[in-house]
N, C-alpha and C positions, 0 to 999 in steps of 0.2 A: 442448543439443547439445554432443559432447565434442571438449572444441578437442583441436589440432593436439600442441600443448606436454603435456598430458595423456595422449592416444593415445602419445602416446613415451616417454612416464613409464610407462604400460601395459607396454608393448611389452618396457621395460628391464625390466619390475620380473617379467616372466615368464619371460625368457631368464635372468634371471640367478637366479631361485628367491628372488627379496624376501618371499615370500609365499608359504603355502599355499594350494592352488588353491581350498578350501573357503572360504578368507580373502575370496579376491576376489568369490567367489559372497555371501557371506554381506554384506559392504558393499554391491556396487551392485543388490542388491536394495532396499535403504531410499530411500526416494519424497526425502530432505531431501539425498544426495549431488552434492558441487557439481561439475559436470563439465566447468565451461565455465571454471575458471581453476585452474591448477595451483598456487600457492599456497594458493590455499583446499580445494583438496583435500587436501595435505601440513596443514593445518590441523586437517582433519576426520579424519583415518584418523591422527594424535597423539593425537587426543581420544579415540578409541576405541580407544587403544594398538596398532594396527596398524603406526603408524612409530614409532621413538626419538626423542627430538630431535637428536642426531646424524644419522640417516639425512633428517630431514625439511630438514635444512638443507644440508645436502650435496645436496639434489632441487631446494631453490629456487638453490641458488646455482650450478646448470649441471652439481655434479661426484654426479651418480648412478653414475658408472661407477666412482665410488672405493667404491661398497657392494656390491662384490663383488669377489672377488680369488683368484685360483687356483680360482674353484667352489665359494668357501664364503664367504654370507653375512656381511657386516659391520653388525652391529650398533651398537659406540658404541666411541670412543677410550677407551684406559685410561693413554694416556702413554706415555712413555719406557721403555724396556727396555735390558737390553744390548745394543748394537750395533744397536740402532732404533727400532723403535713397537709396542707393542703394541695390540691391538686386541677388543675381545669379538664374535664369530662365534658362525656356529651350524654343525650338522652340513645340508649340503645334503637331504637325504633326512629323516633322523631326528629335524631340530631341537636335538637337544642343544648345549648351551652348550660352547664352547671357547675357546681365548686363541691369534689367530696372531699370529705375530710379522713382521712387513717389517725385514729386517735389511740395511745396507748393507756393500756387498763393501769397500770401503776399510776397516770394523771389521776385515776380516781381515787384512789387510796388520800387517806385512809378512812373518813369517812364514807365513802359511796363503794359502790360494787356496777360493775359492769350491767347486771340484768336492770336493776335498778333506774340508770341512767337511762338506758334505752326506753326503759317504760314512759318515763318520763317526757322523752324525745318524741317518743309514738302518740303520745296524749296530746302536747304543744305543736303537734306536726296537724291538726284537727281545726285550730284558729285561724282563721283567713282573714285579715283586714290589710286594709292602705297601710296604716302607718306599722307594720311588724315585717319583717324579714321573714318568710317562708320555709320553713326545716318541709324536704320533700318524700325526705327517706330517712331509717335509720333502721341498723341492724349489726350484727357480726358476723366476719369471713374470716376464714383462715383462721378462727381465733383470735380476729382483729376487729376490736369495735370501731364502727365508721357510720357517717353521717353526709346527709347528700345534702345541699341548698341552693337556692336561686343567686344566682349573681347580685351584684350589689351594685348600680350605675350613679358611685358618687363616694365620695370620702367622708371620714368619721370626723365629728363638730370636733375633736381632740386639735385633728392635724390641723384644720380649717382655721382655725379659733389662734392657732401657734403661728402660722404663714400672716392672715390679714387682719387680727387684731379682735377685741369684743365685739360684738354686732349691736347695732342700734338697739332701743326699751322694743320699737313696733317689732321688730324680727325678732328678737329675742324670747319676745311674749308670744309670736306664731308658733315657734320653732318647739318651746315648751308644749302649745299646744298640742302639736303632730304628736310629742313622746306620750303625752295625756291620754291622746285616743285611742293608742294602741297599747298602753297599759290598763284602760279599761275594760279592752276587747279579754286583756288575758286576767283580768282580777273577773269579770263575769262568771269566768270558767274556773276559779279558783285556782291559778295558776300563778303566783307571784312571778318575778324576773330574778329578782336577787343577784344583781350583781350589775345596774344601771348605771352608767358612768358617761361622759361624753365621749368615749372610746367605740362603745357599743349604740351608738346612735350616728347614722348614717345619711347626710344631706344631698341631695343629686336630682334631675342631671347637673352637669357641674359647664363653666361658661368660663371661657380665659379671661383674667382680669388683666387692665391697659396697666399695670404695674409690673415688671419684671424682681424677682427674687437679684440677693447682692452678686450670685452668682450668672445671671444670666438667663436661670429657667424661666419660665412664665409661672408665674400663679393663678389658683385657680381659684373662683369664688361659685357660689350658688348659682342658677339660674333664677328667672323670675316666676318660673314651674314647679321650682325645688319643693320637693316636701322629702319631713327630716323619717324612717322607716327604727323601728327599735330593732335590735338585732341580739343574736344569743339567744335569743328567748327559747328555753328549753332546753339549754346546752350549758347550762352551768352546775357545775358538779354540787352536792354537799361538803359544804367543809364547816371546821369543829369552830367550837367559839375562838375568838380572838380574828390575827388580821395578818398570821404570822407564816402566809402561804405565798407561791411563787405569783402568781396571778391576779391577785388583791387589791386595790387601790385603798391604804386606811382614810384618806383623803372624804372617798363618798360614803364609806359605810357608816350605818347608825352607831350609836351608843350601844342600842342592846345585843350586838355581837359580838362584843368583847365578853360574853355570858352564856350569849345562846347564836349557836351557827345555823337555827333555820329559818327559810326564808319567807319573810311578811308581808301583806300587801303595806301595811304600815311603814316597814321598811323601805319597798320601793318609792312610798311616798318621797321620803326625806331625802333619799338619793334625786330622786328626779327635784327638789329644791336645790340639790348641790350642782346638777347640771346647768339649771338658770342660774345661778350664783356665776356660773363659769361663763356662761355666754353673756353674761354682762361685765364681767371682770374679766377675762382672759384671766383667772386665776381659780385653784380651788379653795372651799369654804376650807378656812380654817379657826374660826372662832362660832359660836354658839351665842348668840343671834350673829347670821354674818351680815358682818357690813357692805352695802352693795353703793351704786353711783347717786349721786346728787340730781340726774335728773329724773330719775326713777319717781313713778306715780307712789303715793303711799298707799293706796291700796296695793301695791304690786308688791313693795316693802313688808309691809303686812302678813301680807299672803306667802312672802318666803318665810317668813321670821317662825310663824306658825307649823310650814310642811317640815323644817327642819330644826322643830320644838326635842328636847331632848327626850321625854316623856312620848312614847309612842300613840299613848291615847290622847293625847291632846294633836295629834298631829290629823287635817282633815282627809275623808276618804279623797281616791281621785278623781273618784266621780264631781265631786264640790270644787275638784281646783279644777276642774274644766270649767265648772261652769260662774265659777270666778272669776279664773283669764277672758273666758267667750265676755265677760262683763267688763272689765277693762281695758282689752283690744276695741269693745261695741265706741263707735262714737257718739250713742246717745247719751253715754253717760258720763262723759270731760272725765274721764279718768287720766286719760294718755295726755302726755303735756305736748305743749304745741309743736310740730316741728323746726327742726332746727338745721341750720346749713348744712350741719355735718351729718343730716341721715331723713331728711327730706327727699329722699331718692327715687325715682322710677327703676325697673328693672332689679332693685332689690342688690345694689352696689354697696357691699360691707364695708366702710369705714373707719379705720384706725387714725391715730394719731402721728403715722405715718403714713397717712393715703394718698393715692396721687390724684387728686381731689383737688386741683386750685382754683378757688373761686375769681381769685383776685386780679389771675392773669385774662381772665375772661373779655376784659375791658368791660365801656359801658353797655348797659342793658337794661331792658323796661322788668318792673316789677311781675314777677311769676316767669318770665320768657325761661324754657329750659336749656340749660347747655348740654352738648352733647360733647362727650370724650373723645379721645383715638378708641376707646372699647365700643362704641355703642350707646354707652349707658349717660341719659339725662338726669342732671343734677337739677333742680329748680333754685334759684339762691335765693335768699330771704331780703323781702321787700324792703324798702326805704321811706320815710324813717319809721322808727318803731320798732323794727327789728318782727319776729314770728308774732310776738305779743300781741301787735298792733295790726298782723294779719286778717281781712275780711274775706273768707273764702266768697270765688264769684258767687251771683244769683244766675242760679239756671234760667234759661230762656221758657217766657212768659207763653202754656201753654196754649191751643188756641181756643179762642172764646167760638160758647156755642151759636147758635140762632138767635137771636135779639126774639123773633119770634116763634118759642119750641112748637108750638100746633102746626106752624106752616113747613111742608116737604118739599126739599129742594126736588126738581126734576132737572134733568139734563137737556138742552138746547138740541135740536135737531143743526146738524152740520151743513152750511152754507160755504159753496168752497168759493176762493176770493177772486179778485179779479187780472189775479197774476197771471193766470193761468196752470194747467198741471202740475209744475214744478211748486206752486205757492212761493215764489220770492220774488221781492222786489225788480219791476225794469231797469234795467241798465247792470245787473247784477248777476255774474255769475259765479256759482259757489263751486266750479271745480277748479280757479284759478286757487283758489285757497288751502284747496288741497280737502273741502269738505263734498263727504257722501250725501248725494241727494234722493232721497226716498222718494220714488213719485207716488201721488196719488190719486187715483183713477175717477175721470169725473162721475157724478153719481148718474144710474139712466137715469131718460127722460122718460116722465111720464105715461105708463099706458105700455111701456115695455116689456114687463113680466107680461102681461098678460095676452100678449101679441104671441111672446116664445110659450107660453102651456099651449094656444092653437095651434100651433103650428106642430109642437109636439102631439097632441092627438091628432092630428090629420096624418104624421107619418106612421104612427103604431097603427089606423086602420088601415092604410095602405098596405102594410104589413100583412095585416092580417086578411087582406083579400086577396094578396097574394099567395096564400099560402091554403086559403079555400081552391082555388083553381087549379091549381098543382096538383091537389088532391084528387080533382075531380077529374082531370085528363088523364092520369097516369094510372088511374084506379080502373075505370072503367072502360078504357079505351083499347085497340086490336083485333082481330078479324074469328068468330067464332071458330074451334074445331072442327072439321067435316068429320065424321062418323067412319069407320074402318071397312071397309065387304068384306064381309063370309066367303072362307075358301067355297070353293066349287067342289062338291063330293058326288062321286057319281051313281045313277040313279035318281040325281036329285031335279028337279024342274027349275030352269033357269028363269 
């Protein structure tokens, strides 16, 4: 019998969409469903992965009504967020996986307000591109502002950048690019970021690298698919001038915040110069021009020294450092310096000064051959002698030459089949000892063949059709006339 405390766990878990309706059919049909005590039922539907353990614990401990929120599904706690909790969710209807956020209104103080904020949210929730992170909702429940977004399949250039070390000039200059594209999707719409850091910049899918952490874990690096996604975007509060807030990095912010707290596309300029500063250093900018590496293109040097000029007008839109890097990255234009053992890479293998990278145990090897790690990932090592410098990339293969004579058209040879016979292979050979399929090919008719089979096909369709005249005529016409009926006899009447 289905107690009381159960019927209500019911009742919650339909109103609020806990479950597909197939879900609840498909359990309490099995004969072993316990129904008569609600913890052994949150028991039972864990074991069958029907509950989280989040959700099945939040059922025994009275707070069911916290696994649902605004009308979408709360699956399991993920922690702390900015400005509150995040949570894993699904889409009511569709089930897809999401991340909302419960955000608390005092994060906004003191300069923002809650309506504010959401405006905000609602405007940047309108931008669709590759490189930006997706805001898919936003609103307030319960008096609680909250924020819904697409999952994030990869970790922040921060954490990445701290485990495996700077990234080569070529990755480094891509990686800037993806932040580029998706901040010029959001400067089109006049929407700055204000608040770009490589914390908020997200690389994935993500690929185990053949190095293990000192403790054992594995590390994880980029794929060779990875593209870097901007994130926050539209989710950062207003705050007053200065840098003297929980959430802040003074590290990427400009000059003119220490003045004025609003956010500029100028601004984001110079942050996204601090973030290439870091993905070539594993370090943040902390001087005005920063100093970056030695193998670095001087155009590229250049082009930081400029995005994170102190003077915001002197610092270029981002539309121009796209298409500065797009010019740098370009190999028409020898910007990029030659590659070098330690980031000459396929597959897009991040190297540090700690990588597990040895060229040297490789033994000998021809000039270009790539090595391949315990990960997958091919190293190519640098030629002998000369080192990169002396490097001649191959000459692609010599396309083919046209007709010696262009006026003249090739035709095609009518097929002569040979003298092997059906099979066409050589006598004394047979190709299934070898374990090879032999396609036969059927020899061609002889001469005068077609035209033998179209007689013979019209000789059968008249036949056809004369039999089908005669049938007609026997069966139509054929049988012995009716005799006529006699007239009763009435009398008086002459016979």
């Amino acid at each position: 019998m289905r107690s009381d405390s159960v019927a209500s766990f019911l009742e919650l878990a339909r109103e609020n969409h806990l479950f597909q309706p197939d879900e609840f059919d498909n359990v309490f049909r099995q004969p072993d469903v316990p129904e008569s005590n609600l913890s052994a039922l949150c028991d039972f539907l864990q074991s069958r992965k029907v509950l989280t353990a989040y959700q099945a614990d939040a059922i025994r401990a009275g707070r069911g009504y916290e696994l649902s929120f605004a009308g979408y599904p709360v699956n399991d706690d993920l922690g702390p967020c900015p400005g509150g909790t995040a949570f894993r969710a699904a889409h009511p209807s569709l089930r897809t996986p999401l991340v909302l956020r419960r955000l608390r209104a005092e994060w906004l103080a003191p300069a923002d307000n809650v309506a504010a904020f959401i405006q905000r949210a609602q405007a940047a929730s309108t931008v669709i591109h590759p490189n930006l992170s997706h805001l898919l909702d936003a609103g307030v429940h319960r008096d609680e502002p909250f924020v819904v977004l697409e999952p994030t399949d990869g970790a922040d250039l921060q954490t990445l950048i701290a485990d495996i070390g700077p990234m080569p000039v070529a990755l480094a200059v891509e990686y800037t690019r993806h932040a580029a594209r998706g901040l010029a999707a959001t400067h089109d719409r006049d929407l700055p970021h204000g608040d770009l850091r490589p914390k908020h910049l997200v690389a994935g899918p993500l690929v185990q690298s053949s190095k293990l952490r000192p403790d054992g874990t594995p590390r994880f690096r980029p794929s060779a698919t990875a593209i870097v996604r901007v994130t926050e975007f539209g989710l950062i509060p207003r705050r007053p001038a200065g840098a003297d807030f929980a959430d802040a990095d003074p590290a990427y912010l400009p000059p003119e915040r220490a003045t004025n707290g609003t956010a500029t596309r100028a601004g984001d300029v110079y942050m996204l110069g601090g973030c290439l500063h870091f993905l070539l250093t594993g370090k943040p900018p902390d001087a005005i021009p920063p100093a970056v590496r030695s193998d670095a293109p001087a155009a590229l040097t250049k082009l930081l020294a400029e995005m994170m000029a102190a003077d915001p007008a002197a610092r270029p839109t981002v539309e121009t450092v796209l298409t500065r890097l797009d010019a740098i990255s370009s190999p028409a234009t020898g910007t990029v310096s030659p590659p070098r053992a330690s980031d000459a890479i396929e597959n897009v293998e991040l190297v540090s000064p700690e990588s597990d990278v040895d060229l040297a145990s490789a033994g000998p090897m021809a000039d270009g051959d790539p090595l391949t790690l315990s990960s997958g990932v091919k190293v190519i090592p640098p030629p002998t002698p000369g080192g990169w410098e002396a490097y001649t990339p191959p000459v692609p293969p010599t396309p083919m030459q046209p007709f010696s004579n262009p006026g003249t058209e090739w035709t095609p040879q009518a097929f002569v089949p040979t003298e092997y016979g059906d099979n066409h292979t050589a006598p004394g050979y047979d190709p299934t000892e070898d374990g090879v399929s032999v396609r036969r090919t059927p020899r061609p008719l002889p001469p005068g063949s077609k035209q033998k089979l179209w007689i013979w096909l019209g000789v059968g369709v008249a036949l056809q059709i004369v039999a089908v005249i005669l049938w007609v005529i026997l069966f139509s016409s054929g049988g012995e006339p009716e005799e006529p009926k006699a007239k009763p006899y009435r009398p008086g009447q002459k016979r």
